[in-house]
LONUVEX-877702 format. One record per residue (C-alpha): residue number from 1; residue in one letter; x, y, z. Coordinates in Angstrom, 2 decimals. Layout:
LOZA  num  residu        X        Y        Z
LOZA  NUM       A        X        Y        Z
...
This chain:
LOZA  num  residu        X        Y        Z
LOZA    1       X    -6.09   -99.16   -23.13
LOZA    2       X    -8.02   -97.09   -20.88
LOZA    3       X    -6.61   -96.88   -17.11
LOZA    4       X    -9.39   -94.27   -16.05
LOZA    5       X    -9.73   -95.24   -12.32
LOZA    6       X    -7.19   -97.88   -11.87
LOZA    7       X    -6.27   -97.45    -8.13
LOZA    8       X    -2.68   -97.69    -6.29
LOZA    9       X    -1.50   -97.12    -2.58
LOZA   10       X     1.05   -94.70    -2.39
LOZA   11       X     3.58   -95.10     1.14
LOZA   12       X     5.33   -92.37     1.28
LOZA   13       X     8.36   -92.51     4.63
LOZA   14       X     7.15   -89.79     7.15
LOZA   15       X     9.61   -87.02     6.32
LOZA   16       X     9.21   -83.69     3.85
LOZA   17       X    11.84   -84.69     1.56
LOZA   18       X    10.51   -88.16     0.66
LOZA   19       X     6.79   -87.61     1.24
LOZA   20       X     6.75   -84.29    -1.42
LOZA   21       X     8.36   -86.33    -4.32
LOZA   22       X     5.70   -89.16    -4.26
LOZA   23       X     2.81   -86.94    -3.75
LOZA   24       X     4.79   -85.49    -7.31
LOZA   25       X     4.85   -88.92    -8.58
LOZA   26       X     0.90   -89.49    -7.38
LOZA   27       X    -0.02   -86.16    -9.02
LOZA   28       X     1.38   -87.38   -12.37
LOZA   29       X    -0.61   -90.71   -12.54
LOZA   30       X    -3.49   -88.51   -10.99
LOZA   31       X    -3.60   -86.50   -14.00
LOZA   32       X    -3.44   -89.40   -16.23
LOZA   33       X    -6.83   -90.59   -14.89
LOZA   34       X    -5.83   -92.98   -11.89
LOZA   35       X    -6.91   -92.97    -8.48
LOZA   36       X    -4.68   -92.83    -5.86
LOZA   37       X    -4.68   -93.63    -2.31
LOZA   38       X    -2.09   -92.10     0.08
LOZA   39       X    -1.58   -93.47     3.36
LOZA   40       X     0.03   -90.56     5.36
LOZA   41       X     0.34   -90.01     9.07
LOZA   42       X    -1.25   -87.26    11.06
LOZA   43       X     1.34   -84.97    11.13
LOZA   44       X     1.93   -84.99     7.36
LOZA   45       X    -1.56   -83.98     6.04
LOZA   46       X    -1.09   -80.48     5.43
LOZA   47       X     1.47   -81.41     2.54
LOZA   48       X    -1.39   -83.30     0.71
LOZA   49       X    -3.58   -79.94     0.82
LOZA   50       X    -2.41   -79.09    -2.98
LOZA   51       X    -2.81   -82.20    -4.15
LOZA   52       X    -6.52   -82.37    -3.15
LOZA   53       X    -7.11   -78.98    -4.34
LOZA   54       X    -6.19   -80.49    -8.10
LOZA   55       X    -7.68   -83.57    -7.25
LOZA   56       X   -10.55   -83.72    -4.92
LOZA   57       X   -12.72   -86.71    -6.40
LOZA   58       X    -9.66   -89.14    -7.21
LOZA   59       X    -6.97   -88.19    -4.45
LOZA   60       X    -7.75   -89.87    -1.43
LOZA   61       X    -6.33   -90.62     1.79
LOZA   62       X    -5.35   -93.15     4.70
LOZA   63       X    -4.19   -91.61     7.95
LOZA   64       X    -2.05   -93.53    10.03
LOZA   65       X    -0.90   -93.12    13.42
LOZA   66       X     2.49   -91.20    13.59
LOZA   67       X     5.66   -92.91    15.68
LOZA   68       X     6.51   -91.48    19.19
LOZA   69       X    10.66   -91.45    18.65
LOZA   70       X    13.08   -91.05    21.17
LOZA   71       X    16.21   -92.54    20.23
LOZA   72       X    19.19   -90.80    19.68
LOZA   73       X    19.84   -89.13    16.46
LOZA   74       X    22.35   -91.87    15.36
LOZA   75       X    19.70   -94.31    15.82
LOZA   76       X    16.39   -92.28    14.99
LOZA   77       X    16.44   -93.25    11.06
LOZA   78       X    16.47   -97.12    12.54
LOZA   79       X    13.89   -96.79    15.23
LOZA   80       X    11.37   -94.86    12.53
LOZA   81       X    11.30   -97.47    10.05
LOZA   82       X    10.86  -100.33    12.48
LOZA   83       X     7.94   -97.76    14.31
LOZA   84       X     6.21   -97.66    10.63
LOZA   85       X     6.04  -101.52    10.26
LOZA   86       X     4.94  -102.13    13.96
LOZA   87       X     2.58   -99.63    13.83
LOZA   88       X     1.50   -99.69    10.13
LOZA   89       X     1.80  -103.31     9.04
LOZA   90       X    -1.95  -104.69    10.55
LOZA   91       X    -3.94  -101.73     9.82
LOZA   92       X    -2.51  -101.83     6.13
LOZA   93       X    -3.78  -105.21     6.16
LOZA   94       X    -6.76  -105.13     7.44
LOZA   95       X    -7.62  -101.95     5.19
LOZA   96       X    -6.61  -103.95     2.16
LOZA   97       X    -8.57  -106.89     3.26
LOZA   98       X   -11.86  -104.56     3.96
LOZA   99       X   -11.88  -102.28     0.67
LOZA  100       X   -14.83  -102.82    -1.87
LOZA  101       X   -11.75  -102.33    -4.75
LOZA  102       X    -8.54  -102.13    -3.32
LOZA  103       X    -5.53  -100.34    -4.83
LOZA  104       X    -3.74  -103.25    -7.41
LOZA  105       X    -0.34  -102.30    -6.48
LOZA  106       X     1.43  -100.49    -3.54
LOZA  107       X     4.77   -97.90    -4.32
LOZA  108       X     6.48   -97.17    -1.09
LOZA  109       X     9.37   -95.45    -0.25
LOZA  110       X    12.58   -96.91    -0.49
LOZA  111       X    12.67   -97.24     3.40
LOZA  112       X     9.79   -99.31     3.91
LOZA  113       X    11.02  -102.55     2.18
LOZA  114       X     9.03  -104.46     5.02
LOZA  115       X     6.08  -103.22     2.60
LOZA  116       X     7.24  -105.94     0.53
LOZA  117       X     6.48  -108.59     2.81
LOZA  118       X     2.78  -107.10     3.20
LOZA  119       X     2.25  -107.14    -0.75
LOZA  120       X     2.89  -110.59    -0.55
LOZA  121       X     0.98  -111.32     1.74
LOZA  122       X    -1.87  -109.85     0.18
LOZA  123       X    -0.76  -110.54    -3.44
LOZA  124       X    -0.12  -107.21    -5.23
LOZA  125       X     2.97  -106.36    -6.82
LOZA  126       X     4.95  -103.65    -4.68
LOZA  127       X     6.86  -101.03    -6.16
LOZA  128       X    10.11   -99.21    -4.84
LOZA  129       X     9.66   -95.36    -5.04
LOZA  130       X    13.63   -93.60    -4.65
LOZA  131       X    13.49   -90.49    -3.35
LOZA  132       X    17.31   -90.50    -4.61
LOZA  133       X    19.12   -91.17    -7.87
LOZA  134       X    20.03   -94.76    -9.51
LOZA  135       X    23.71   -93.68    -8.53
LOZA  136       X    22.83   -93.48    -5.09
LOZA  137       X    20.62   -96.29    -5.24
LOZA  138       X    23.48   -98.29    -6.93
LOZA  139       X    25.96   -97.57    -3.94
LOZA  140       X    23.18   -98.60    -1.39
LOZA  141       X    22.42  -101.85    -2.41
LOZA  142       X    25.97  -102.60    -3.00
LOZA  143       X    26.89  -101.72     0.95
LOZA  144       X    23.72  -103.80     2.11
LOZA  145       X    25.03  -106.74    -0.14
LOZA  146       X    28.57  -106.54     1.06
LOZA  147       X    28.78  -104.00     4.37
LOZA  148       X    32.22  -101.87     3.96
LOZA  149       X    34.73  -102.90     6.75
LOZA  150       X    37.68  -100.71     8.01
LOZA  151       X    40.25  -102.61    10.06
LOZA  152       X    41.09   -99.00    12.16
LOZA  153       X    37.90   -97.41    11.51
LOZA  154       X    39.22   -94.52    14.30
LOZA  155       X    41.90   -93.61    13.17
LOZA  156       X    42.17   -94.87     9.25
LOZA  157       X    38.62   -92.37     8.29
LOZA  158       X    40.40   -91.79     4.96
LOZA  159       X    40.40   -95.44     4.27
LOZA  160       X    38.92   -95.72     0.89
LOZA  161       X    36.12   -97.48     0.00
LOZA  162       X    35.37   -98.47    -3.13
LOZA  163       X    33.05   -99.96    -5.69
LOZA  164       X    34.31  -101.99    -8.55
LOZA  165       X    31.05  -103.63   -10.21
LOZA  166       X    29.61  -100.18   -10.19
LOZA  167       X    30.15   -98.30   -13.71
LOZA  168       X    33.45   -96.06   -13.22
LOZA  169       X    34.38   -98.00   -10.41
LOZA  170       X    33.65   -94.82    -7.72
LOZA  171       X    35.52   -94.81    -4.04
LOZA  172       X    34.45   -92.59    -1.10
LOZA  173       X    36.78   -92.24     2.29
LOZA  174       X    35.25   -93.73     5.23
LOZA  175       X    34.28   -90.54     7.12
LOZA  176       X    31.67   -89.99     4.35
LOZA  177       X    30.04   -93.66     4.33
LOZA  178       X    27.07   -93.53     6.47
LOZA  179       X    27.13   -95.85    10.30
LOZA  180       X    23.98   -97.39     9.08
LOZA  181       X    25.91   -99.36     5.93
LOZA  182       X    29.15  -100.27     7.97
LOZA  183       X    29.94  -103.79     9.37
LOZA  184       X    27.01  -105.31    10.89
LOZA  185       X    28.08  -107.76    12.99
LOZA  186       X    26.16  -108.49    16.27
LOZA  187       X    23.96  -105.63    15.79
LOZA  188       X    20.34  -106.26    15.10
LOZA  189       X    19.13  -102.46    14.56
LOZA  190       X    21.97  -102.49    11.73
LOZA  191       X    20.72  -106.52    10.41
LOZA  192       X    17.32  -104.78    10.38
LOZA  193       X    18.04  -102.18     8.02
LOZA  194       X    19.80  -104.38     5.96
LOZA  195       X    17.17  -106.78     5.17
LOZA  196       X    14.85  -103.90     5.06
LOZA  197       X    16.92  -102.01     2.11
LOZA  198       X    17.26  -105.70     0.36
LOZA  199       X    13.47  -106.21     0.37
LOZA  200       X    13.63  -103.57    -2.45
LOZA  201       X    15.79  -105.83    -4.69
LOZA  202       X    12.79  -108.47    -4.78
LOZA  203       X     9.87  -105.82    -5.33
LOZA  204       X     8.09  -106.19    -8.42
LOZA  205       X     9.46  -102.72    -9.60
LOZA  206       X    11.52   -99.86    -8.92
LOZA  207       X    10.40   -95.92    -9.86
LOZA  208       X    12.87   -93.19    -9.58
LOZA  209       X    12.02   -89.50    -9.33
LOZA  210       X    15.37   -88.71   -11.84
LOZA  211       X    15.49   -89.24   -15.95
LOZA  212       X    17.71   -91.40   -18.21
LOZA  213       X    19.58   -88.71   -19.74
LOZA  214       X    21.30   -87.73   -16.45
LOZA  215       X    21.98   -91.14   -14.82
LOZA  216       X    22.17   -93.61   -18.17
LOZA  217       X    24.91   -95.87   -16.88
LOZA  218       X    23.34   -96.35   -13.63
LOZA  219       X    19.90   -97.04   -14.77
LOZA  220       X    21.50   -99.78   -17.06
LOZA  221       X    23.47  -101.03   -14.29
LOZA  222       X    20.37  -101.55   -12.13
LOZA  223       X    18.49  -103.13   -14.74
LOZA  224       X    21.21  -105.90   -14.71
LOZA  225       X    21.77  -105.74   -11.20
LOZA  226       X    17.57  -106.40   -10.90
LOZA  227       X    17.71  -109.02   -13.41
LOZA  228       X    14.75  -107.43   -15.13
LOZA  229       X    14.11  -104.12   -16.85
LOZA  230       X    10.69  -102.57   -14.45
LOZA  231       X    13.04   -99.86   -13.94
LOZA  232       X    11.26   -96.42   -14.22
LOZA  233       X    13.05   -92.86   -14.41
LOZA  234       X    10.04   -90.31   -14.78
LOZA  235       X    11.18   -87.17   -13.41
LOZA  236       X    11.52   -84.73   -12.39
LOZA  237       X     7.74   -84.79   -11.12
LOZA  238       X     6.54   -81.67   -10.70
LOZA  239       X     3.38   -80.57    -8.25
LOZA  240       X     0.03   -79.56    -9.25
LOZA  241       X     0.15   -76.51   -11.81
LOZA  242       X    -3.16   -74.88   -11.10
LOZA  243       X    -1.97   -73.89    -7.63
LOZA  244       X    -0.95   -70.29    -6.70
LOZA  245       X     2.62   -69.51    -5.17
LOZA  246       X     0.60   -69.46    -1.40
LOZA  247       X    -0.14   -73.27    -1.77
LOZA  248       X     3.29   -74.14    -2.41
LOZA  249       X     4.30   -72.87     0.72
LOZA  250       X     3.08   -75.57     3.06
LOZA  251       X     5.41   -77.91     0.64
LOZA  252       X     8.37   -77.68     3.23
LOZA  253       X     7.24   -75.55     6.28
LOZA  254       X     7.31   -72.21     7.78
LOZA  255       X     9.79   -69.32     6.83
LOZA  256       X    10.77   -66.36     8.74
LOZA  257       X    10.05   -63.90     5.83
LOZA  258       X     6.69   -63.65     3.58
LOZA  259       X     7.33   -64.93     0.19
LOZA  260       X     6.27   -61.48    -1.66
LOZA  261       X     8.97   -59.89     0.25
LOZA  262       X    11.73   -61.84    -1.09
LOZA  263       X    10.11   -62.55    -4.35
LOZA  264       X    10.44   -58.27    -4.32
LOZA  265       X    14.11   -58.30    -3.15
LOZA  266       X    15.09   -60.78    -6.10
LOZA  267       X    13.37   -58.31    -9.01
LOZA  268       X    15.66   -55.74    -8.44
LOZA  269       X    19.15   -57.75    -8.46
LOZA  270       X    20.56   -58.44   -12.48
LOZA  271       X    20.20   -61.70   -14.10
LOZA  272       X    22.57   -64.80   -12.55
LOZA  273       X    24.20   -62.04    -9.93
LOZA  274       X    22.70   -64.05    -6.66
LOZA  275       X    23.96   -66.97    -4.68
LOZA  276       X    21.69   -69.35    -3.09
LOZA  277       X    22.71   -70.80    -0.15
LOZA  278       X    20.89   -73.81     1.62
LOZA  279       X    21.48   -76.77     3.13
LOZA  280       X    18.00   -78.71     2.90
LOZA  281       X    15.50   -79.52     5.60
LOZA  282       X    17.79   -81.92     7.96
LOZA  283       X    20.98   -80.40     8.06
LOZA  284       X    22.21   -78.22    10.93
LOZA  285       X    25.10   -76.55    10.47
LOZA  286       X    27.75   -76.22    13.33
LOZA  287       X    29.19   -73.23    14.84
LOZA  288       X    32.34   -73.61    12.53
LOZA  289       X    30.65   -74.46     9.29
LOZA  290       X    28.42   -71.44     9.92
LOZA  291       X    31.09   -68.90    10.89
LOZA  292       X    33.04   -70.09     8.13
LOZA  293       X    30.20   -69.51     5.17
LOZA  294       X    29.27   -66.44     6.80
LOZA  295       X    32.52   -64.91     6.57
LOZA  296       X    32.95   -65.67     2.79
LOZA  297       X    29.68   -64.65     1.97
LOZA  298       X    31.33   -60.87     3.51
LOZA  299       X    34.62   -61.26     1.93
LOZA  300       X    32.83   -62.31    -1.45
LOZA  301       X    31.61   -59.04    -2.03
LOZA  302       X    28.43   -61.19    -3.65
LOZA  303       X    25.01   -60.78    -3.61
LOZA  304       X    23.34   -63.22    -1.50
LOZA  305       X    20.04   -65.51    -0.24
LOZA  306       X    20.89   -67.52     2.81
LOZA  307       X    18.47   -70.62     4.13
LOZA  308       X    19.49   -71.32     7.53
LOZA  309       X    17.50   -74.39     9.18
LOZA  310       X    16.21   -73.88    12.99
LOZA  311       X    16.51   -77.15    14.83
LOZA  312       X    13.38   -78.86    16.08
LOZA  313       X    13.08   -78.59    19.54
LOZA  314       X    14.22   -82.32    20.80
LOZA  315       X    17.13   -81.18    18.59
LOZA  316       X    18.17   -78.14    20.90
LOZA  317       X    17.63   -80.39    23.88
LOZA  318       X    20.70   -82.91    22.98
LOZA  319       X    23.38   -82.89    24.80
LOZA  320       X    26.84   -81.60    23.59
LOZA  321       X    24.95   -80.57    20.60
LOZA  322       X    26.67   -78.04    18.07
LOZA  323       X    23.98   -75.75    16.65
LOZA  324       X    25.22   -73.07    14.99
LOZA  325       X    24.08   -69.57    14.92
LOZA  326       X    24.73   -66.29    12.74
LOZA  327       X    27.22   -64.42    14.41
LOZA  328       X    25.79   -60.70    15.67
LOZA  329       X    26.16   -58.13    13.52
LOZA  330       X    26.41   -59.66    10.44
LOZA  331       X    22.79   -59.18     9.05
LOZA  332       X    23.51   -55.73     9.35
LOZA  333       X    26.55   -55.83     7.31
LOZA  334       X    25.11   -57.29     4.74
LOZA  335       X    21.69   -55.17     4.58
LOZA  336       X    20.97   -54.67     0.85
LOZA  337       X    23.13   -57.51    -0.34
LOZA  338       X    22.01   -60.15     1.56
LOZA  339       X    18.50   -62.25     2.68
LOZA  340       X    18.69   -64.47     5.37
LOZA  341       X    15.74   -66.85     5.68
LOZA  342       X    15.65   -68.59     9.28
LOZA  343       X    13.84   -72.11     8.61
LOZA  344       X    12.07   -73.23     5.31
LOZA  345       X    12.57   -71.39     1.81
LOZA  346       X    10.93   -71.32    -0.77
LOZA  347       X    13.07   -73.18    -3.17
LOZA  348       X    12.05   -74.05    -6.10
LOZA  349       X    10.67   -70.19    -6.74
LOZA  350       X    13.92   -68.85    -5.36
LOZA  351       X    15.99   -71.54    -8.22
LOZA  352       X    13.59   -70.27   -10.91
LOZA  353       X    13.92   -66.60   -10.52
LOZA  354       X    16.49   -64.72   -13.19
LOZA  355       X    18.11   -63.31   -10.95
LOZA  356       X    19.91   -66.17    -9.20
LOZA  357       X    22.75   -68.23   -10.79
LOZA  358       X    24.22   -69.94    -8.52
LOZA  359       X    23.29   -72.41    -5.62
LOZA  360       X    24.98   -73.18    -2.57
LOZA  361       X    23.98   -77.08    -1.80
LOZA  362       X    24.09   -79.95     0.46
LOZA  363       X    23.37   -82.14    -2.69
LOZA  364       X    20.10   -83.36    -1.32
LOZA  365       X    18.74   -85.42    -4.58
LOZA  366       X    15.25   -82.93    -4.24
LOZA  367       X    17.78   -80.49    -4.36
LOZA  368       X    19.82   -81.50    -7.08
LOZA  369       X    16.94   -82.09    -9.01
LOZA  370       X    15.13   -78.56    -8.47
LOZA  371       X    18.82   -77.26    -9.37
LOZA  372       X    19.41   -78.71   -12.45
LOZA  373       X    15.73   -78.03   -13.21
LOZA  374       X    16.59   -74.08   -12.87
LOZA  375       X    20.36   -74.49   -15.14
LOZA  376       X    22.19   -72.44   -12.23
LOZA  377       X    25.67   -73.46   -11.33
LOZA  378       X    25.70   -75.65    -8.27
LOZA  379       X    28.79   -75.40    -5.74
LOZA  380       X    28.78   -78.62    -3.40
LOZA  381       X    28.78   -78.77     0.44
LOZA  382       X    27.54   -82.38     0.52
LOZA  383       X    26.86   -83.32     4.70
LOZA  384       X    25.33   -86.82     4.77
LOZA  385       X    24.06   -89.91     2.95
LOZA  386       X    23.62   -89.97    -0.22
LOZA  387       X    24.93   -86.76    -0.61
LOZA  388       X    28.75   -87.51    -1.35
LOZA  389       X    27.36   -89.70    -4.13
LOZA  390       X    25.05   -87.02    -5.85
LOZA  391       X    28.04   -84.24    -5.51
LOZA  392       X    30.53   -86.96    -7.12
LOZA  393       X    27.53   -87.04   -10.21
LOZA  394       X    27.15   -83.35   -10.30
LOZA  395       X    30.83   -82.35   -10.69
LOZA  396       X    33.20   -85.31   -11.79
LOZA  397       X    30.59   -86.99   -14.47
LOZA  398       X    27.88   -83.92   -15.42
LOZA  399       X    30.28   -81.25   -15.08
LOZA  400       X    27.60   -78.69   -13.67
LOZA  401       X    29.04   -78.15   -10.09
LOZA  402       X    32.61   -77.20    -8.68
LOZA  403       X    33.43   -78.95    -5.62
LOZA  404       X    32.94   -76.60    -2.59
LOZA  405       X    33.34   -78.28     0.66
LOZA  406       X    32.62   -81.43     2.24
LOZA  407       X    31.10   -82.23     5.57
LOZA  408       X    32.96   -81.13     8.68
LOZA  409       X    35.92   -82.87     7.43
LOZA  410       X    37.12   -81.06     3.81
LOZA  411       X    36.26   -77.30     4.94
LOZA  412       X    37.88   -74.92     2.61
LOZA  413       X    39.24   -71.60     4.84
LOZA  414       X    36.72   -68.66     4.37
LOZA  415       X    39.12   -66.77     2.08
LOZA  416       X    39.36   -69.81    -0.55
LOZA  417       X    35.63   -69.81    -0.43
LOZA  418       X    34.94   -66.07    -0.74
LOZA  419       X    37.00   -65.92    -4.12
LOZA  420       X    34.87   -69.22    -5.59
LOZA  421       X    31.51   -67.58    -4.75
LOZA  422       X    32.88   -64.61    -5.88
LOZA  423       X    33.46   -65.56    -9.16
LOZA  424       X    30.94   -68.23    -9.73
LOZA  425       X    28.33   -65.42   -10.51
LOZA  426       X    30.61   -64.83   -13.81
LOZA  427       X    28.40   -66.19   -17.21
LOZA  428       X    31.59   -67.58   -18.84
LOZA  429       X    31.94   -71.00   -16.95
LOZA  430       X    31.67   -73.80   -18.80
LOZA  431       X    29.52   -75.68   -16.14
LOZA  432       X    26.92   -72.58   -16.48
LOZA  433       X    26.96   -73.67   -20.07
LOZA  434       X    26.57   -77.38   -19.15
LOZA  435       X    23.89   -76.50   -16.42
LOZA  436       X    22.27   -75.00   -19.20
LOZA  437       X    22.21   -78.07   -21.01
LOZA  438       X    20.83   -80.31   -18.41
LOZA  439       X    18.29   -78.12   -17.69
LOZA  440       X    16.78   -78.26   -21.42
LOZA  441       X    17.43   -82.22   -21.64
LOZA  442       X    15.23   -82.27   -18.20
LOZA  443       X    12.50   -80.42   -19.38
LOZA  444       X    12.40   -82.33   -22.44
LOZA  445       X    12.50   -85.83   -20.40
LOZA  446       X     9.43   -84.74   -19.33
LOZA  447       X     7.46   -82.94   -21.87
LOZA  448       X     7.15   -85.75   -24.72
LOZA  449       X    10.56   -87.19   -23.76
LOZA  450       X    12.20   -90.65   -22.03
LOZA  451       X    10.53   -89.87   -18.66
LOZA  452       X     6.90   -89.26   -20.13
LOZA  453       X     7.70   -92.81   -22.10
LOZA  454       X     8.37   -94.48   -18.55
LOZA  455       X     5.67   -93.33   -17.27
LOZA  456       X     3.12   -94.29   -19.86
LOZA  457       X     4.96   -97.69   -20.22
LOZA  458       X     4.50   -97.99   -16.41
LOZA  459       X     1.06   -97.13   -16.17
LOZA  460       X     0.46   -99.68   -18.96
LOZA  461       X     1.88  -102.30   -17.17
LOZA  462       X    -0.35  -100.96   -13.75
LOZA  463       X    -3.09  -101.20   -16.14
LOZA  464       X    -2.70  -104.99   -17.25
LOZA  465       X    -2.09  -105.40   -13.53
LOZA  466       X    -5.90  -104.50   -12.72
LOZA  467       X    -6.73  -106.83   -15.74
């Protein structure tokens, strides 16, 4: 069956990390002959700029107003989501209402399960789009359903939570369970989210940017969990290919250092000899974690690519915040061994190039995914959310990553780290092998393989949608 101009809304939530995935996701049923309209908000249009480039007659756009935020960090994730529905919900609407042929189904992000509400309303079938894996996904739903409690929560953080009707029965200490899943009593913010995140368990469908070979137990466990099997893995999406290396450099933002310059400094260093350190495009490292990594990158002896985020403006206005910065001195130490990138990097060129074999991560699931995608040895520094559960997947189940550090809590001393850098740039470790692995069984998912299946199976089902 022809789908050749069958039209969905894609919602993508109003940060890099999950709006670059589903404009991935939109550029593979773009290229399989559907139309798709993103609705974006102002300050996001430059990242759709490659996307148009590929697809300028069936790529189109809906530009919404973007939130004016000013809670407090521990609240900011909260007061965005309830922003996009009170700003978003009528004009959505009304849009819907007014369009000659209206998209037949919406996919939205994970955090907009109020979109749920608004597909009913105007009878199409929403889709879930996870910007994270179906283990992550698993672990969310199950803290919505039943909200971990701690009966010392200050002074018990090692309390253990666990997870029995998830497969292997995983547990994570308190400290690393986010304040947005604990108890929720009397807090409406908190009840909010909740119902928001359980929305997703009544969409029509769920679509995860990940593939069945490296979460299999998980996807089966949803699927049960669901009560029905519109369960989609079809990564790891990719962008546009018919862009040069110039476009790809609005994906994330603005780096200190032109592209060329470090794509030079990578050519002459030997196959697998360079660690990759970064910790995504949220995280902010404090003074300690910083001095720390910098010091074992010295002691190491390795050669070395460091990412180090600058914090947004409102961000160096908080008080008592810890912002770390690169002690003086040491760039100079390290001339000729090191690169240090202030703000956004290039990633997925800097994964791809021979020369670097190991990478330094937060276990963002982008990250993970652009990772295994390159077969380099990961070492873990997980920091937030669903990171703890994509480190546990990486090194206790896949075998591809060695346990590094954890948050501000688990911080090896710079010595222990120095030696495990130093000798993760060694080709005999069996999770280089295994990286190896995973990186073939990923670029098969997608070329012929189980994710190209999902995806043709969903757009059939899209397609007798439109019927």
């Amino acid at each position: 069956m022809s789908t050749n101009g069958l039209h969905i809304a894609a919602y993508p939530f109003p940060s890099s990390d999950h709006i670059i995935p589903l404009l991935d996701l939109a550029n593979c049923l773009l290229t399989r002959g559907l139309t798709v309209t993103v609705f974006v908000t102002t300050s996001n249009l430059p990242l759709l700029q490659p996307y148009f480039s590929a697809h300028p007659s069936s790529l189109k756009r809906l530009v919404l107003p973007s939130p004016d935020i000013t809670a407090p960090p521990q609240k900011r994730l909260l007061a965005i989501m309830r922003a996009l529905r009170d700003l978003h919900y009528s004009i959505l609407l009304q849009w819907f209402r007014s369009h000659s042929s209206p998209p037949v189904a919406i996919i939205s992000d994970f955090f907009l399960g109020w979109t749920q509400d608004l597909a009913c309303e105007l009878g199409v079938p929403r889709l879930v789009f996870s910007p994270s894996g179906a283990f992550a996904m698993s672990v969310a739903l199950s803290m919505c359903r039943d909200p971990p409690e701690n009966a010392d929560p200050d002074q018990d953080i090692n309390f253990q939570v666990s997870f029995p009707k998830i497969p292997d029965s995983p547990a994570f200490p308190w400290w690393q369970i986010p304040g947005h899943y604990k108890s929720l009593k009397g807090d409406s913010d908190l009840e909010f989210f909740r119902n928001d995140i359980l929305a997703n368990t009544v969409s029509w469908g769920m679509v995860f940017n990940s593939f069945i070979e490296l979460e299999r137990v998980y996807f089966t466990h949803l699927k049960r969990e669901l009560r029905n099997d519109r369960v989609w893995a079809v990564g790891p999406v990719s962008p546009p290919e018919n862009g040069d290396l110039q476009e790809y450099i609005v994906r994330g933002g603005v780096s200190s250092v032109p592209c060329h310059e470090l794509m030079n400094w990578l050519d002459a260093r030997p196959d697998n000899s360079v660690v990759y350190v970064c910790f995504g495009s949220r995280a902010v490292l404090t003074q300690r974690q910083i001095d720390l990594l910098t010091a074992a990158l010295d002691q190491s002896g390795v050669q070395f690519v460091l990412c180090v985020r600058v914090p947004r403006e409102e961000e160096q206005q908080q008080a008592n915040a810890d912002h770390g910065v690169i002690p003086d001195g040491f760039e100079d130490r390290m001339e000729g061994r090191g690169f240090v990138i202030r703000g956004w990097a290039p990633q997925v060129s800097i994964l791809s190039h021979r020369a670097v074999g190991v990478f330094v991560t937060h276990c963002g699931w982008n990250s993970v995914l652009e990772g295994i995608a390159a077969g380099v040895v990961m070492l873990t520094w997980p920091m937030d959310a669903d990171q703890y559960t994509n480190a546990m997947l990486l090194v206790e189940e896949l075998g591809v990553a060695i346990r590094a550090c954890e948050g501000t809590q688990n911080i090896s001393e710079s010595a222990e780290l120095a030696q495990l850098l130093a000798i993760s740039v060694e080709e005999t470790w069996l999770e280089r092998i295994l990286a190896k692995e995973l990186s073939a069984a990923a670029a098969s998912a997608v070329k012929g393989g189980s994710s190209d299946k999902n995806l043709d199976e969903l757009i059939k089902q899209l397609g007798d949608l439109g019927k």
